[in-house]
PADRENKOL-328235 format. One record per residue (C-alpha): x, y, z; residue in three letters. Coordinates in steps of 0.05 Angstrom, whole numbers, padded with zeros to 5 digits, always signed. Layout:
XYZALA ...
end
This chain:
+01329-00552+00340UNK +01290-00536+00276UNK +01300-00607+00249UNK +01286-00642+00305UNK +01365-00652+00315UNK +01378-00671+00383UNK +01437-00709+00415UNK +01385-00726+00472UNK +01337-00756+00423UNK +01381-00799+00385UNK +01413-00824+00445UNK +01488-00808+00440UNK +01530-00780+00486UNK +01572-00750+00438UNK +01575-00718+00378UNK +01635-00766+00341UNK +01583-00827+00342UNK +01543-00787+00296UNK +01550-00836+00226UNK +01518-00834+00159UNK +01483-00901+00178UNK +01440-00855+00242UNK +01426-00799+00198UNK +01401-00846+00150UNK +01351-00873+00189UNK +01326-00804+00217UNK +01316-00767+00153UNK +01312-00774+00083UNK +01374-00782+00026UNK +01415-00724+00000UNK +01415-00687+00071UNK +01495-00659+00105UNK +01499-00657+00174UNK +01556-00613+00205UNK +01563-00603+00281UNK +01622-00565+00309UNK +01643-00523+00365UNK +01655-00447+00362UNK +01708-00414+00402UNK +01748-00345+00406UNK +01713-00345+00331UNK +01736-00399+00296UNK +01696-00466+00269UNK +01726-00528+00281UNK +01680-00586+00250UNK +01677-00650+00295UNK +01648-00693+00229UNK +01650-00711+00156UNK +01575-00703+00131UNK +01597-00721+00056UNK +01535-00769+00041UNK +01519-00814-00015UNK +01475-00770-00069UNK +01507-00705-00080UNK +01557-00688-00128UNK +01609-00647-00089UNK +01631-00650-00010UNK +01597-00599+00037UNK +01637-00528+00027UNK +01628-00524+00104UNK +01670-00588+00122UNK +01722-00573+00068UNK +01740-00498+00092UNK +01727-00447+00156UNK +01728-00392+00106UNK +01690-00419+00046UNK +01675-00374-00012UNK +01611-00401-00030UNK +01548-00377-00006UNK +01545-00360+00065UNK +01608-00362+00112UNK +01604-00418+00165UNK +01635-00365+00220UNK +01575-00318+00196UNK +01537-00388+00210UNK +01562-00412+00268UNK +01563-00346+00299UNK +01487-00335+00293UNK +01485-00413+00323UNK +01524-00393+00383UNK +01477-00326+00397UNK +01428-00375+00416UNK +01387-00369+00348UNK +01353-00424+00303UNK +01336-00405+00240UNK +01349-00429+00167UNK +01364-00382+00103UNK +01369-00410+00025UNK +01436-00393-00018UNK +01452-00414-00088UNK +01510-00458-00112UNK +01517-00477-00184UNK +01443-00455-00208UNK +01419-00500-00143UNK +01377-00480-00085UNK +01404-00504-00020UNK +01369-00503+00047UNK +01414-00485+00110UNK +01388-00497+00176UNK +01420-00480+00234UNK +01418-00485+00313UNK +01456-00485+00382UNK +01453-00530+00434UNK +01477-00508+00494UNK +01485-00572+00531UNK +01537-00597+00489UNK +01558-00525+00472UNK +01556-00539+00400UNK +01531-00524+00343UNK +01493-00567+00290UNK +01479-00543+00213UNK +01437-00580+00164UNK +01443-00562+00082UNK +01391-00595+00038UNK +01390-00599-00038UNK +01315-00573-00046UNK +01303-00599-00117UNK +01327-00661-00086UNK +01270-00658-00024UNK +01219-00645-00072UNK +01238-00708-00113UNK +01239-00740-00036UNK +01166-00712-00021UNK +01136-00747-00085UNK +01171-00810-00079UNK +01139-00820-00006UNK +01062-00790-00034UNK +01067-00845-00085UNK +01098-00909-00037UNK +01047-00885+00007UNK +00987-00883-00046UNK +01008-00955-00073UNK +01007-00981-00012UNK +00930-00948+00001UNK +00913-00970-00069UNK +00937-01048-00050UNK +00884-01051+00016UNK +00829-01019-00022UNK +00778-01039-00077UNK +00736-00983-00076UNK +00783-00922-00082UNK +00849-00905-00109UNK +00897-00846-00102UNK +00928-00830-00167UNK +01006-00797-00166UNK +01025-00758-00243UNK +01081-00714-00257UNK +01094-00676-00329UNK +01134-00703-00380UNK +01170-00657-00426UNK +01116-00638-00458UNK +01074-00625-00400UNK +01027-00688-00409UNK +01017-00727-00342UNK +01049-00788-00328UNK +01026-00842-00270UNK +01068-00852-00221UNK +01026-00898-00181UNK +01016-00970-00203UNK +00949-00982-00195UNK +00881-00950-00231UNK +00807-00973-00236UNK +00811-00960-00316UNK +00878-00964-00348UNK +00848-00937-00406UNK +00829-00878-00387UNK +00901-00859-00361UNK +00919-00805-00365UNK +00845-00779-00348UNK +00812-00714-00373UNK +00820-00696-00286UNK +00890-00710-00297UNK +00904-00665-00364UNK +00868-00602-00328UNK +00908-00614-00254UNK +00981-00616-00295UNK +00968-00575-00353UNK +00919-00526-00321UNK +00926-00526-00249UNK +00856-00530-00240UNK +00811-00573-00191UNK +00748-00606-00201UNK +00721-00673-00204UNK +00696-00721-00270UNK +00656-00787-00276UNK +00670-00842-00327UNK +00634-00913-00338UNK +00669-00969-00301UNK +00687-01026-00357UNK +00686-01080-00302UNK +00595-01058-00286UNK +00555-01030-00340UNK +00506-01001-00287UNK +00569-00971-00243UNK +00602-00910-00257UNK +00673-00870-00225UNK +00679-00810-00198UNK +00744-00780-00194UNK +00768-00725-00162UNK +00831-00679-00179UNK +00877-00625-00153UNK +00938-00604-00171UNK +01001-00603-00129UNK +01042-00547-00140UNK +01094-00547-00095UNK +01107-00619-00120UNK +01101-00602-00200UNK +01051-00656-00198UNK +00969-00674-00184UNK +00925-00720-00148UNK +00872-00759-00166UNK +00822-00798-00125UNK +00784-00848-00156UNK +00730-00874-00124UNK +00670-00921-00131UNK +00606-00906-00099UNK +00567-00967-00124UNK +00623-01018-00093UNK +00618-00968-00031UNK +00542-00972-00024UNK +00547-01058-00036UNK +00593-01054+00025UNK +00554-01014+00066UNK +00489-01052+00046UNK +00519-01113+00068UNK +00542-01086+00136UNK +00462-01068+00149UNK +00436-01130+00122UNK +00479-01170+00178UNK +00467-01114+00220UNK +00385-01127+00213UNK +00391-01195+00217UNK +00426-01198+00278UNK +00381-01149+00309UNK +00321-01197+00292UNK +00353-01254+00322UNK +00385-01226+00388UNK +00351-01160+00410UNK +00280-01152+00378UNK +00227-01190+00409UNK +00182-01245+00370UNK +00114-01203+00348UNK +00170-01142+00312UNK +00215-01162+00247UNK +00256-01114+00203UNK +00257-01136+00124UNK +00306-01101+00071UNK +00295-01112+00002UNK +00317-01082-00059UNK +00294-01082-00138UNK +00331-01128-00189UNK +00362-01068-00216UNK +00407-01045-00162UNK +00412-01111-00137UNK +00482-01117-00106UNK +00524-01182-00133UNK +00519-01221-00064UNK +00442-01219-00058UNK +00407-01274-00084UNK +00368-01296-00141UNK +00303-01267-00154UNK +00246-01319-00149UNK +00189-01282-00173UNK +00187-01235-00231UNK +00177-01164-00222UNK +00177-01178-00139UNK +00230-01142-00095UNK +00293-01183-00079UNK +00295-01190-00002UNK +00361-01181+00031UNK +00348-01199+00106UNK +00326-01268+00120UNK +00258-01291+00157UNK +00257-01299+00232UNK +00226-01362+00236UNK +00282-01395+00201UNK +00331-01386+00263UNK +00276-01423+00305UNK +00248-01471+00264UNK +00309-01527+00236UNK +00262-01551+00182UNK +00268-01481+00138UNK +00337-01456+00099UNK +00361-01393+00135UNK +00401-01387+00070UNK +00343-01374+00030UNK +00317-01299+00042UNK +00266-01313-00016UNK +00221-01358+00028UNK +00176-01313+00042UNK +00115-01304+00015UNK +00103-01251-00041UNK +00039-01222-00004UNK +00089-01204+00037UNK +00121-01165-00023UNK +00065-01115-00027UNK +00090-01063+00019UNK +00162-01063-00004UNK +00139-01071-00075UNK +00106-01000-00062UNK +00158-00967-00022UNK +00214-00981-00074UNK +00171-00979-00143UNK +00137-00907-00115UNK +00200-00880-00080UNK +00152-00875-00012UNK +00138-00890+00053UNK +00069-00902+00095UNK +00028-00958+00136UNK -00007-01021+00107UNK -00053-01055+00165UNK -00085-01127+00157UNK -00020-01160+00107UNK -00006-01234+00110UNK +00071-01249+00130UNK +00111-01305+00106UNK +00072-01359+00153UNK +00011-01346+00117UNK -00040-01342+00170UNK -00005-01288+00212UNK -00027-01214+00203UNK +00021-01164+00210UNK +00024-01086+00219UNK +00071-01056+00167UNK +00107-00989+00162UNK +00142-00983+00102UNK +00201-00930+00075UNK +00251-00929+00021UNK +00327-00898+00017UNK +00342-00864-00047UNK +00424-00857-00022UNK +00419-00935-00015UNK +00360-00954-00072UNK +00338-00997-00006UNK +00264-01013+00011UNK +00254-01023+00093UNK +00189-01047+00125UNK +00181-01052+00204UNK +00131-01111+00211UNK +00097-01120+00281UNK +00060-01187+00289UNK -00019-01152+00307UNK -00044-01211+00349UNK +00017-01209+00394UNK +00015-01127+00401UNK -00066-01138+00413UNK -00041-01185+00475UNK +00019-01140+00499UNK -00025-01078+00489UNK -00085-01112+00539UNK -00035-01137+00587UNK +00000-01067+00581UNK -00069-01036+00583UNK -00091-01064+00650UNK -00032-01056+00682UNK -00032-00973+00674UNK -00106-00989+00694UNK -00086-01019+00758UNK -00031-00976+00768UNK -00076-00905+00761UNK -00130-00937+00801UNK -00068-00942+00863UNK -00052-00870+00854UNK -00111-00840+00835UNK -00165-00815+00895UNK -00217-00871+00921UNK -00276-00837+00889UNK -00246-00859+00810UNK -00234-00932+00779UNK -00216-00938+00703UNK -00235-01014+00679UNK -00207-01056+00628UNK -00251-01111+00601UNK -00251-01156+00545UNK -00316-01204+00510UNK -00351-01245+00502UNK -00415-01196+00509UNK -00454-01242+00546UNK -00395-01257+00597UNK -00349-01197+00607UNK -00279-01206+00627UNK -00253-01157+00676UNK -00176-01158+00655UNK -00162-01094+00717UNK -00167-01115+00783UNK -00215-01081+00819UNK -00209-01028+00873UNK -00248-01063+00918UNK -00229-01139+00928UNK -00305-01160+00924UNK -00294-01222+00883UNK -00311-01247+00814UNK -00388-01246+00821UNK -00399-01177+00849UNK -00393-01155+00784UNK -00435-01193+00748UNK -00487-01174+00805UNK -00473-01096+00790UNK -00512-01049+00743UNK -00453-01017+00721UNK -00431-01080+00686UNK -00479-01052+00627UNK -00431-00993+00612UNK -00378-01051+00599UNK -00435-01082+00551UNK -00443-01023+00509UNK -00370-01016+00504UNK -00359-01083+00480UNK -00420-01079+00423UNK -00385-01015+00393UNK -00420-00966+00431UNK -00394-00902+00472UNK -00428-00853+00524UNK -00445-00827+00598UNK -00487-00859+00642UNK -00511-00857+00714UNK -00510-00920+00750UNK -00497-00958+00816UNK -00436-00993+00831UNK -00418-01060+00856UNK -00396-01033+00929UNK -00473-00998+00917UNK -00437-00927+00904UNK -00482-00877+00861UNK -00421-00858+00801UNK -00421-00831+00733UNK -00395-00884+00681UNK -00366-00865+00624UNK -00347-00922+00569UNK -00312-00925+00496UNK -00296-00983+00453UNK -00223-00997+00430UNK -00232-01028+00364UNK -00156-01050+00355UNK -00154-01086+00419UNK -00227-01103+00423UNK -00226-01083+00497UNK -00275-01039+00536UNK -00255-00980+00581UNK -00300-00954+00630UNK -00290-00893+00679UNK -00333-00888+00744UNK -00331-00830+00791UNK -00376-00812+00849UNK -00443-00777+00840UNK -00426-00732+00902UNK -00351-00723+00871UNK -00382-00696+00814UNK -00439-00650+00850UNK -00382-00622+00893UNK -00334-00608+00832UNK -00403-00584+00794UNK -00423-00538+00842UNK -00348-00518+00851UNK -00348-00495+00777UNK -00411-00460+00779UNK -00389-00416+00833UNK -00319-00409+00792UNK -00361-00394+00739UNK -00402-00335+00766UNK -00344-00308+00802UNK -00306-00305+00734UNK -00363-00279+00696UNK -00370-00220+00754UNK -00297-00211+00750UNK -00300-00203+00666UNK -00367-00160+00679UNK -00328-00107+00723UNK -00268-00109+00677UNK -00302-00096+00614UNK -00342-00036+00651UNK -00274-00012+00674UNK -00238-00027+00609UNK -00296+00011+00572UNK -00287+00066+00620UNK -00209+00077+00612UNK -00215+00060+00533UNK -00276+00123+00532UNK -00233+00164+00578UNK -00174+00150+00528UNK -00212+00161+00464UNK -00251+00227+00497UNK -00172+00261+00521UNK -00153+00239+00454UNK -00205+00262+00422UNK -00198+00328+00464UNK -00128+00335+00447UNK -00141+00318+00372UNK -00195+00376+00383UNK -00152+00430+00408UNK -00090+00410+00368UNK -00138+00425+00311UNK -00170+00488+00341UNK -00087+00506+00361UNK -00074+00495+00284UNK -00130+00532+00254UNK -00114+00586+00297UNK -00042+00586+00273UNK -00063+00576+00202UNK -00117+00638+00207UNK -00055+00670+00244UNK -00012+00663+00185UNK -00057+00673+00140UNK -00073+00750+00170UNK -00001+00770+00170UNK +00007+00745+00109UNK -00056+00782+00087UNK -00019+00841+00126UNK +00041+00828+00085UNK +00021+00816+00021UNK -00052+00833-00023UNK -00115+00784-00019UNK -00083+00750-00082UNK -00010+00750-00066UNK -00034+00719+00001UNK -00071+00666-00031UNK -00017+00642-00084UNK +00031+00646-00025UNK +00003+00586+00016UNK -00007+00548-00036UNK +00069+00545-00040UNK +00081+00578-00109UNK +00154+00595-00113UNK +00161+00657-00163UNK +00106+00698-00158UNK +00112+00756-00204UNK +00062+00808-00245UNK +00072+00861-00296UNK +00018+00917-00289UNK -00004+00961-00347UNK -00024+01020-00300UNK -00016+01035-00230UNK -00010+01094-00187UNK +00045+01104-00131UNK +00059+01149-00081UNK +00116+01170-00032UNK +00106+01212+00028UNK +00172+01237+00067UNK +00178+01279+00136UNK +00199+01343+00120UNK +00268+01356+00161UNK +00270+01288+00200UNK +00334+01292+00206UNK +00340+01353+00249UNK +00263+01325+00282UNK +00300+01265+00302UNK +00357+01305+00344UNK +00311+01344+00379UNK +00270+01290+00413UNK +00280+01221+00445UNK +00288+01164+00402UNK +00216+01127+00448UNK +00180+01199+00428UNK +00211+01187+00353UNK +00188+01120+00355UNK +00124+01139+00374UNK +00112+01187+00331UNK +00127+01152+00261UNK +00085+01090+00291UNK +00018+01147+00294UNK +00033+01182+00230UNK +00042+01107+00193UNK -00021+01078+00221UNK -00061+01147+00201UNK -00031+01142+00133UNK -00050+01065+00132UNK -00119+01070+00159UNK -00131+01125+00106UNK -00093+01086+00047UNK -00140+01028+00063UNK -00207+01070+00067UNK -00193+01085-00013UNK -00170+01013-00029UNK -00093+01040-00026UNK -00043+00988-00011UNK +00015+01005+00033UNK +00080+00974-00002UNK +00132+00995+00051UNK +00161+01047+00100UNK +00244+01065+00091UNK +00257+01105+00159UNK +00210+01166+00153UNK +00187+01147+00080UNK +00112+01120+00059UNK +00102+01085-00006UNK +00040+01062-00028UNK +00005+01037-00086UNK -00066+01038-00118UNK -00080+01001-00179UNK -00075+00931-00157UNK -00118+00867-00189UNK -00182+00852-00143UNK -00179+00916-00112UNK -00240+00950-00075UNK -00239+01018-00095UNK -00290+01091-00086UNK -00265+01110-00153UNK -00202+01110-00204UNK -00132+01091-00172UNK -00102+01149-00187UNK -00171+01191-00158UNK -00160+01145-00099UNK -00090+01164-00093UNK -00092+01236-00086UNK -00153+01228-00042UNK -00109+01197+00002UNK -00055+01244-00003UNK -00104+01305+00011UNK -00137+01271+00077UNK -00058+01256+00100UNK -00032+01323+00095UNK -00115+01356+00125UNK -00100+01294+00175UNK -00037+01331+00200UNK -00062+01399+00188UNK -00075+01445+00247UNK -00146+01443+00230UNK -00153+01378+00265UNK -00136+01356+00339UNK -00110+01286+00355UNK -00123+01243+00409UNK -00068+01209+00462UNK -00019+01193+00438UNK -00014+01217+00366UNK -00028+01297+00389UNK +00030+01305+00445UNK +00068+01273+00399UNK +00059+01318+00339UNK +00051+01379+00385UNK +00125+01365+00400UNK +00146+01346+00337UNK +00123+01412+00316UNK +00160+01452+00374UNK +00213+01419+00344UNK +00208+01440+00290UNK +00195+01512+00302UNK +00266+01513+00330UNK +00302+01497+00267UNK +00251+01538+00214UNK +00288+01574+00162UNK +00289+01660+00157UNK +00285+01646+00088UNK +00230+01697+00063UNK +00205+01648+00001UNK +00211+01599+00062UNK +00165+01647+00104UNK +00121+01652+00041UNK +00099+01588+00035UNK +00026+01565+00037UNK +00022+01494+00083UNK -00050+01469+00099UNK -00047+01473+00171UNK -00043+01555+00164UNK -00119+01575+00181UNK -00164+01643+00166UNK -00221+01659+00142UNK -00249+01695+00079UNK -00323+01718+00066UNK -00330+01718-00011UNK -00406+01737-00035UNK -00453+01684-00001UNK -00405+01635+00008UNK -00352+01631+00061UNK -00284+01602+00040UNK -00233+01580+00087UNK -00152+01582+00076UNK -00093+01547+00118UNK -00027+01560+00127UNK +00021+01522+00158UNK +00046+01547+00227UNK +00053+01472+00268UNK +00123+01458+00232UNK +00111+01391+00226UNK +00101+01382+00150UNK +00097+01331+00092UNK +00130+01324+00019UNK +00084+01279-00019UNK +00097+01254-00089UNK +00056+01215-00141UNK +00061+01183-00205UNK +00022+01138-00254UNK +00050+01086-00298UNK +00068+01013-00313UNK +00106+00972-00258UNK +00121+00900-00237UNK +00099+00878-00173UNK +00122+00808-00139UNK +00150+00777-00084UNK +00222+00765-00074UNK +00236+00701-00044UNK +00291+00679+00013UNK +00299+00675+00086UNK +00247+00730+00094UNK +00198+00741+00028UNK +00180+00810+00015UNK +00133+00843-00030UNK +00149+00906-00079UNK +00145+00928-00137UNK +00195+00957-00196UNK +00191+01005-00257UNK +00210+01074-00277UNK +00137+01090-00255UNK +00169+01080-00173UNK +00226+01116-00186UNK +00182+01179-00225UNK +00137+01185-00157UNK +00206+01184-00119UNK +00230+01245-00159UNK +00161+01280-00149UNK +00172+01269-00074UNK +00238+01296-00080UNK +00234+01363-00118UNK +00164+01373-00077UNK +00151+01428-00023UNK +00138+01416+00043UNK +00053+01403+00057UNK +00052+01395-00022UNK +00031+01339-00071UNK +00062+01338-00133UNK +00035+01297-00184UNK +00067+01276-00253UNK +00036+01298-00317UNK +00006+01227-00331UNK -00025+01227-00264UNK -00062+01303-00283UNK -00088+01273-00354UNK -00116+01230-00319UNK -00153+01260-00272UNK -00159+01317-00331UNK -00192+01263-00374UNK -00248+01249-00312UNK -00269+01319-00314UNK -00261+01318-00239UNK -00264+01391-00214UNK -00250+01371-00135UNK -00182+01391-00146UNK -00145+01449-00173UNK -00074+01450-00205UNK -00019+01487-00206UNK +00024+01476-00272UNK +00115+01469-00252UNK +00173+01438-00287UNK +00226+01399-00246UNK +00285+01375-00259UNK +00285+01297-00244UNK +00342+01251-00235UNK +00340+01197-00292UNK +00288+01237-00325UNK +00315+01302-00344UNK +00273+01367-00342UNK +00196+01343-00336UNK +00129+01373-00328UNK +00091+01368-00263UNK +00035+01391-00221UNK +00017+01422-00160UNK -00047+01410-00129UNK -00066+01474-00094UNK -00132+01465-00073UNK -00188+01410-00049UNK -00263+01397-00032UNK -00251+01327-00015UNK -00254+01325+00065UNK -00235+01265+00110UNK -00294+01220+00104UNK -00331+01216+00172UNK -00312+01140+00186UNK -00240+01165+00185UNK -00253+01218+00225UNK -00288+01178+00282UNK -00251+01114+00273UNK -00179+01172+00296UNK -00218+01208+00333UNK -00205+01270+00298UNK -00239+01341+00308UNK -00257+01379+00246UNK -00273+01439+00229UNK -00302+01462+00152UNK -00272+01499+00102UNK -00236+01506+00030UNK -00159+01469+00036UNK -00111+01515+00004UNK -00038+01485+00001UNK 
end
C-alpha cells in the first residue's frame, strides 16, 4: 500500500482490531483511516476513523454516496481494480489528501484522507524536536528552526542558539523574507578571537528556513586535542626510542586546554616529552619541560608559515643531538617537528649498513665484496663479515686495508691492490660523513680485463654498426632529397610549361597587353580608343556553298581561308577579333602594335592580299587548293544569269593588256568562290567580358559602320567608308585607286563610300612562301 498500510505489518488478523490507539502509533495526528469491503458495488465501512484533531467526521464513514469531493464507490472502485494511487479534493477552502489501495488478501480495501495544512504543521514540529534534540548533544553546531510571523519576520522555533542576540540573524531575514541561500559570519560574544559561521536556506515546502550555526574554532580545539593524544600515544607505544613527534602552537591560537606558556615569545608545546613516561622523577603533566633550544625549529615553522630540516639541534636532555624536520598546518595554526635522535640512527644505520653489506656479498658473484668499516684510523674496524672466513688478522696483514684508510681520513678513489686471500682486485672506497663509516668495493683484476675487453669489442662492433647506418642513412636521405628534388624539378618544369601554355593561348586570345593585365588577375579590363580601323570579310553565297559540299570539306575549307586571312592580318600588325560562321572581323589600331605603316594603310593591305590570296592568279597547296577548287565548282552551279551579275569585275578574272612600254594585267573572276569585304575607321571600345569563358571584343558605331560596308559590298570588293578614304587621301598614297558610291546603311541612313578598284600592293614574298603560294605579276583590277 502507498502508506505503508498493511494488515500483515501491523500484525492483526483482522480488520475490526484496527483502533485509534494503533494508528496512533504508526503515523502522525490528524490522519482517517477507512477500510471496507466492496461488493456487487456498494461500500460497506468495517470502522469508525473519526480521530481526535479534525473538526468534522470523515464524509466517507458518514455516507456511501457522499456529496463532497470524490464519491467513495468512485474510490473504492478504483481500490478494487487493483490500483494504488492518491488524488487531492477540496472541502471547506481545505486541501485533503486521499490515498487509496486494495489488498487482495483480505479482499478489502483501505483509504487514508489527510488534512495537508495539518501535515505540514506535522513536518515542522518533528524538524524542530529533532533539531533540539541535535542542539542538546552538541557544543559546536546548532540547527536553527524559524517560521514567519504575520508580518513575515522570522521567528525561532528551536530553543537553543550560540548568540541570542543576534536572533533573528541577517541569514535568517534573507531565508524567510527572501527565499534566498547563502551563508554569514558574526563574532562569538563568549571568544573575542572566535567567530560563527552560519549557514541558511530556506524551506519552502515548510513556509519556513534553516540555519546551521557552527563554530570552527571549538571544532579545530576538538580536533587538536584528538591529535595531541593521538601523538602522544604514538610516542609512547609504537615509535621507537631515537624518533619523537612534538606539536606546538603560538600563544595566539592557543586552544583553552593547553598549558601555560613558560617562556615569552616561545611556542606553546602541546605533546609531552618522551622521557617523562620512562623516567618517574619528571612531570608528564608538564609539556613545557623541554628545553627552548628545542623551540627553534617550531619557532620557525609556525612564526614563517614553513617547513624544512634543521641538523645538529639540542633536544630537551641537553646533550642529545637530534635531526629535525619541521612543517606547519595553516587549517590547524599547528607547528609539527619529526625529531630523530642522530647518535641512535648513526648506530641503526651501521648495523643496517653491514647487514645489506653481508647480505649483497651472499648474492652477489665470488669475484665482488663491498666492506663496511668504521675508525679509529690506526685500527680499522671491519663491521661486514668477510667473504672469506680468514680471521681477524688477515686483514690487518692485507694491502687493501689502505683503501679502508683513505676512506676513513675523508678521502675517495680507485686503486689497484692485492687482497687478503692474495687476489689482484680493483678497490674502490668513499667516506660516509654522517655515519663516519668507510665503504670499499673490490672486484677481480681478471673480472675487470674480461668485462674490459668485453666492452671494447661491444664498442667497435657498435661503432661499425653506427658507421654502416649513417653511410646507409646518408644514402636513403640523398636518394630522398635527389627524387625530391627531381620531382620539385619537373613539377616546376610541368608548371612553367603550363604557365608558358597559358600564357600563349592567352596571347592567342587576347593582344600582348590584354594578355598581360589578364594574369595578373585584373577583373574589368576595358579601353576606349580614339581611332581604329575594322574590317569584316563574309563568303559570298555560303549558304548555298554549304549545301553543295560535305560538312568535313566545309569545315575544312573555312579552317584554310581563316588561317590565310590570319597569317596575312598578322604580317601587317592586324589583329583578328573573331570569326561568326563564315564571317572575319579584324582590327588594326591597337596600343603597342607593330605595324609597316598606318592602321587603316595596314588594313586595306590586308584586304587586297585576301581577296589576290583567293584570286585565280595564285595556286594553293594541299589542302587549301582542292578545297577551294571545289568550293568554286560549287559555286559555278548556283551563279546567277543576271547580266549586271555577268558584268562584274572579280580579281581572279585574268588577261592581259599591252599599253605603250608597260604591260598591265586585269582579272576577272571566273573561280566562283568570292569575298565581300568591308572597312571602316572610327572610335570604339575594346575589353574583355568576363564569366565562365572571358572573351575579347570590341563595341562602337565604328563596328557596326564596317558591318554595313560588308553588307551593301559586291562580291571580290572592298568597300571602305569615307573616313577610311580621307585618310588614306590625307597620306597621298597613290597604291590604290577609288571608285566614289553611296549606300544605303542600316542605322546610318544614305552614306558615302568607296570602292577600291585597283592595287600595286602584291602579297609580300614571306607570305607567299610561308602558304606556299604561286604568283604571277600584274596590275589587280577588282
Amino acid at each position: 500500500p502507498l502508506l505503508g498500510i498493511n494488515a500483515e505489518y501491523m500484525g492483526m488478523e483482522s480488520f475490526d482490531k484496527l483502533d485509534e490507539s494503533t494508528i496512533d502509533k504508526i503515523y502522525l495526528k490528524r490522519h482517517r483511516v477507512c477500510i471496507g469491503s466492496y461488493e456487487f458495488g456498494i461500500v460497506n465501512f468495517l470502522n469508525e476513523c473519526d480521530l481526535s484533531g479534525w473538526s468534522q467526521p470523515c464524509p466517507f464513514c458518514k455516507s456511501s454516496n457522499s456529496t463532497r469531493g470524490i464519491k467513495a464507490q468512485d474510490i473504492a472502485k478504483l481500490a478494487y481494480q487493483g490500483n494504488t494511487g492518491s488524488m487531492l479534493w477540496t472541502e471547506k477552502d481545505k486541501y485533503i489528501m486521499v490515498s487509496y489501495s486494495w489488498i487482495a488478501k483480505h479482499s478489502s480495501f483501505i483509504i487514508v484522507t489527510r488534512n495537508v495544512d495539518n501535515f505540514q504543521n506535522d513536518l515542522t514540529f518533528l524538524a524542530v524536536e529533532t533539531c533540539n534534540e541535535i542542539n542538546s548533544q552538541s557544543n559546536t553546531t546548532k540547527l536553527l528552526i524559524a517560521n514567519k510571523n504575520s508580518s513575515g519576520s522570522p521567528i525561532l522555533l528551536t530553543n537553543s542558539s550560540f548568540n541570542s542576540s543576534l536572533i533573528p540573524s541577517p541569514g535568517m531575514v534573507n531565508a524567510t523574507l527572501y527565499n534566498k541561500s547563502g551563508n554569514y559570519q558574526y563574532e562569538d560574544p563568549g571568544c573575542k578571537k572566535c567567530r560563527i559561521s552560519e549557514y541558511y536556506q530556506p524551506l519552502v515546502n515548510l513556509d519556513a528556513c534553516l540555519a546551521i550555526q557552527v563554530k570552527p574554532w571549538d571544532i579545530r580545539n576538538q580536533v587538536l586535542k584528538s591529535i595531541v593524544d593521538w601523538v602522544d600515544n604514538l610516542n609512547i607505544n609504537v615509535l621507537s626510542g631515537s624518533i619523537e613527534f612534538v606539536l606546538a602552537v603560538d600563544e595566539t591560537y592557543s586552544p583553552p586546554w593547553a598549558p601555560t606558556q613558560v617562556i615569552q615569545d616561545e611556542p606553546i608545546f602541546l605533546t609531552l616529552p618522551k622521557l617523562c613516561f620512562d623516567n618517574v622523577s619528571m612531570n608528564c603533566s608538564e609539556p613545557q619541560k623541554r628545553k627552548p633550544k628545542e623551540a627553534v625549529q617550531l619557532k620557525v615553522a609556525i612564526k614563517n608559515k614553513t617547513k624544512g630540516f634543521m641538523p645538529n639541534t639540542l633536544d630537551y636532555r641537553g646533550n642529545v643531538s637530534i635531526l629535525s624536520y619541521y612543517s606547519y598546518s595553516r587549517e590547524l595554526e599547528l607547528g609539527l617537528s619529526w625529531e630523530f635522535d642522530t647518535l641512535e640512527l648513526n648506530t641503526n644505520s651501521k648495523a643496517s649498513g653491514a647487514r645489506l653489506c653481508n647480505r649483497y656479498n651472499s648474492d652477489s658473484p665470488d669475484s665482488t665484496e663491498v666492506i663496511m668499516a668504521e675508525g679509529p684510523i690506526s685500527s680499522p674496524n671491519i663491521l661486514s663479515i668477510p667473504r672469506y672466513n680468514c680471521g681477524s688478522d688477515c686483514w690487518r696483514n692485507s694491502q687493501s686495508l689502505q683503501s679502508i684508510i683513505n676512506a676513513l681520513n675523508l678521502q675517495s678513489g680507485i686503486m689497484r691492490t692485492r687482497k687478503y686471500n692474495n687476489d689482484d682486485v680493483l678497490s674502490a672506497y668513499e667516506p660516509e660523513q654522517q655515519s663516519s663509516v668507510a665503504v670499499v668495493v673490490e672486484r677481480n683484476w681478471s673480472d675487470i680485463e674480461r668485462a674490459i675487453f668485453t666492452y671494447l669489442w661491444i664498442l667497435i662492433l657498435s661503432c661499425v654498426i653506427l658507421l654502416i647506418s649513417c653511410v646507409m642513412l646518408t644514402y636513403i636521405v640523398t636518394y630522398i632529397f635527389l627524387i625530391r628534388m627531381r620531382n620539385t624539378w619537373q613539377s616546376k618544369l610541368h608548371l612553367e610549361t603550363r604557365v608558358k601554355e597559358i600564357e600563349k593561348i592567352l596571347q592567342n586570345m587576347y593582344p600582348e597587353d590584354f594578355a598581360q593585365r589578364v594574369l595578373k588577375g585584373e577583373q574589368r579590363i576595358v579601353e576606349s580608343l580614339a581611332d581604329v580601323t575594322v574590317m569584316f570579310i563574309d563568303i559570298h553565297q555560303f549558304t548555298n556553298l554549304s549545301n553543295k559540299i560535305t560538312p568535313i570539306e566545309l569545315v575544312g575549307l573555312l579552317e584554310y581561308t581563316f588561317h590565310v586571312m590570319e597569317y596575312i592580318s598578322d604580317y601587317y600588325g592586324v589583329w583578328k577579333m573573331k570569326t561568326i560562321g563564315d564571317c572575319y572581323m579584324a582590327l588594326a589600331g591597337l596600343p603597342n602594335t607593330k605595324s609597316h605603316s598606318s592602321h587603316w594603310s595596314s588594313m586595306i593591305n590586308t584586304a587586297c592580299n585576301i581577296l589576290q590570296a583567293f584570286g585565280s592568279f595564285y595556286d594553293h597547296p594541299v589542302p587549301g587548293g582542292p578545297l577551294i577548287a571545289r568550293a568554286s565548282e560549287a559555286a559555278k552551279l548556283d551563279k546567277d544569269d543576271d547580266k549586271n551579275t555577268r558584268a562584274r569585275v572579280s580579281i581572279s578574272d585574268m588577261r592581259s593588256e599591252t599599253s605603250g612600254s608597260s604591260t598591265v594585267s586585269t582579272f576577272s573572276n571566273k573561280s566562283g568562290f568570292s569575298f565581300r569585304i568591308g572597312i571602316a575607321t572610327g572610335p570604339a571600345t575594346i575589353g574583355v567580358l568576363q564569366g565562365k569563358a572571358a572573351v575579347f571584343d570590341c563595341w562602337g558605331p565604328t563596328i557596326n559602320m564596317a558591318s554595313r560596308m560588308e553588307s551593301t559590298g559586291q562580291p571580290n570588293f572592298i568597300q571602305i567608308s569615307e573616313e577610311t578614304y580621307l585618310r588614306i587621301s590625307r597620306e597621298q598614297n597613290d597604291s590604290y585607286n577609288f571608285k566614289p558610291t553611296v549606300v544605303t546603311a542600316k542605322g546610318f541612313g544614305v552614306r558615302k563610300a568607296y570602292i577600291v578598284t585597283e592595287t600595286y600592293i602584291y602579297i609580300p614574298d614571306e607570305i607567299v612562301t610561308s602558304l606556299n603560294l604561286i604568283r604571277k605579276h600584274g596590275k589587280y583590277t577588282f
